[in-house]
Structure formats: structure tokens, C-alpha cells
Residue, then its C-alpha position, 0 to 999 in steps of 0.5 A: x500500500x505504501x508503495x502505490x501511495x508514494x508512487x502517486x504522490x510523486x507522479x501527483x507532485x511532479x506533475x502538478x510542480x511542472x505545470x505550476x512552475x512552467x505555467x508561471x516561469x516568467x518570475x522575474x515580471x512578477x512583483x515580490x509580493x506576488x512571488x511570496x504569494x506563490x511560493x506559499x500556495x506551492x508549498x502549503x498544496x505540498x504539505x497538504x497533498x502529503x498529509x492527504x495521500x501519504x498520511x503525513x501530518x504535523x503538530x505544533x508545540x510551542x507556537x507562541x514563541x513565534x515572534x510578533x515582529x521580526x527580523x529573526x532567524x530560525x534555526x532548525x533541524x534538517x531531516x528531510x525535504x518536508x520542513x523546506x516546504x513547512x517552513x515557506x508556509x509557516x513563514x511567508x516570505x522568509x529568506x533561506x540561507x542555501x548551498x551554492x549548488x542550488x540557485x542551479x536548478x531551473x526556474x527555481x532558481x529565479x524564484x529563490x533570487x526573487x525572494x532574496x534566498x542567501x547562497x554560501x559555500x560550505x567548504x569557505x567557511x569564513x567567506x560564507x559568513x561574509x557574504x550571510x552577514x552582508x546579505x542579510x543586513x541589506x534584506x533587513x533594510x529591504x522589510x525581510x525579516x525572517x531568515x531561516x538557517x539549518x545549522x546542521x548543513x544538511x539533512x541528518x538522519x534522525x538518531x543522528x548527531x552533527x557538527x554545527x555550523x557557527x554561522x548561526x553564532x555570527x549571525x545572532x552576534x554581527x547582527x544583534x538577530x534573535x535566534x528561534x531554535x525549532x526541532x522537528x523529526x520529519x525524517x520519520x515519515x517523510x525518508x530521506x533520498x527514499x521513495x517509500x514513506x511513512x504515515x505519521x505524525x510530524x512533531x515540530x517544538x518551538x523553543x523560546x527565543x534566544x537573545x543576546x548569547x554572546x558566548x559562541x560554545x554556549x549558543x551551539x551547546x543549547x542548539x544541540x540540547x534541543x536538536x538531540x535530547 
């Protein structure tokens, strides 16, 4: 069963993604409200087409730690494909710090540019933070408040621990950003590089906001308390 429901979630979700992002390839005419507004209907039709075939659902804790007013930075987990998709309709609008390899990938890459997506390469660790810091600090003056960070650097399977990147840190330092750390275990159901999936429940904690950490190992120690415990 399982089997014929990924298959027709993935003939459904790439179909319905050509068409869609074909139908509106001319991004670079479109206004930036516009392409949020966009963004946010592909992505919340994802969630909801993968909780309607493949049983995958989500729950919130701690949504009251979302502040009312940015800007800030999400700092999350990364398990999985799913979160990429939650988090653009959790928070519309918000800008994603990426690997360089992605602003490559057709049409997609268009829109990421007009949302002001941030590209970094992982292996020039401190010319990534430059260009974060520098970038970021130009969007807050754009109105762009909402900047979202995987400080594992790629997506870990779930039971598993990673390095964390400092970037997190010198963004939070530089910039005087508050941090909003947020776990999720999505790598449950929604599997990794894997064609088959699981039904079930995605739980998603908000932890409070983090202000003023001004000692680097103490903000990576807490991130990792809420990652891994």
C-alpha cells in the first residue's frame, strides 16, 4: 500500500510542480509580493497533498514563541525535504540561507533570487559568513525579516548527531538577530533520498527565543540540547 501511495504522490507532485512552475516561469515580471504569494500556495498544496495521500501530518508545540515582529532567524533541524516546504508556509516570505549548488536548478532558481534566498559555500567557511552577514543586513533594510538557517548543513538522519555550523553564532552576534531554535523529526515519515514513506505524525517544538548569547560554545551547546535530547 505504501508503495502505490508514494508512487502517486510523486507522479501527483511532479506533475502538478511542472505545470505550476512552467505555467508561471516568467518570475522575474512578477512583483515580490506576488512571488511570496506563490511560493506559499506551492508549498502549503505540498504539505497538504502529503498529509492527504501519504498520511503525513504535523503538530505544533510551542507556537507562541513565534515572534510578533521580526527580523529573526530560525534555526532548525534538517531531516528531510518536508520542513523546506513547512517552513515557506509557516513563514511567508522568509529568506533561506542555501548551498551554492542550488540557485542551479531551473526556474527555481529565479524564484529563490526573487525572494532574496542567501547562497554560501560550505567548504569557505569564513567567506560564507561574509557574504550571510552582508546579505542579510541589506534584506533587513529591504522589510525581510525572517531568515531561516539549518545549522546542521544538511539533512541528518534522525538518531543522528552533527557538527554545527557557527554561522548561526555570527549571525545572532554581527547582527544583534534573535535566534528561534525549532526541532522537528520529519525524517520519520517523510525518508530521506527514499521513495517509500511513512504515515505519521510530524512533531515540530518551538523553543523560546534566544537573545543576546554572546558566548559562541554556549549558543551551539543549547542548539544541540534541543536538536538531540
Amino acid at each position: 500500500m505504501n508503495f502505490f501511495k508514494s508512487m502517486l504522490f510523486y507522479i501527483l507532485f511532479y506533475f502538478g510542480t511542472i505545470c505550476f512552475f512552467v505555467f508561471f516561469s516568467p518570475v522575474k515580471w512578477f512583483s515580490n509580493n506576488f512571488v511570496v504569494y506563490l511560493s506559499n500556495l506551492w508549498t502549503t498544496s505540498v504539505i497538504k497533498l502529503a498529509r492527504f495521500i501519504l498520511g503525513i501530518d504535523f503538530k505544533i508545540i510551542g507556537r507562541k514563541n513565534i515572534p510578533v515582529k521580526g527580523p529573526f532567524l530560525v534555526a532548525s533541524n534538517h531531516q528531510s525535504a518536508w520542513e523546506t516546504f513547512f517552513f515557506v508556509s509557516l513563514f511567508p516570505g522568509c529568506v533561506f540561507i542555501l548551498k551554492d549548488e542550488l540557485k542551479k536548478i531551473p526556474i527555481f532558481s529565479q524564484y529563490f533570487k526573487k525572494l532574496g534566498f542567501i547562497y554560501i559555500k560550505r567548504e569557505k567557511n569564513f567567506d560564507s559568513i561574509k557574504v550571510i552577514l552582508r546579505s542579510t543586513k541589506k534584506l533587513i533594510s529591504q522589510n525581510k525579516n525572517i531568515f531561516i538557517i539549518f545549522p546542521e548543513g544538511t539533512r541528518i538522519k534522525p538518531g543522528t548527531k552533527s557538527k554545527l555550523n557557527t554561522g548561526v553564532f555570527a549571525i545572532h552576534k554581527f547582527l544583534k538577530i534573535p535566534i528561534l531554535p525549532i526541532k522537528l523529526n520529519s525524517g520519520k515519515y517523510w525518508l530521506n533520498k527514499k521513495f517509500l514513506n511513512k504515515s505519521g505524525l510530524v512533531k515540530i517544538t518551538i523553543f523560546p527565543i534566544i537573545k543576546n548569547e554572546i558566548n559562541k560554545n554556549k549558543l551551539i551547546r543549547k542548539l544541540e540540547n534541543y536538536y538531540y535530547k
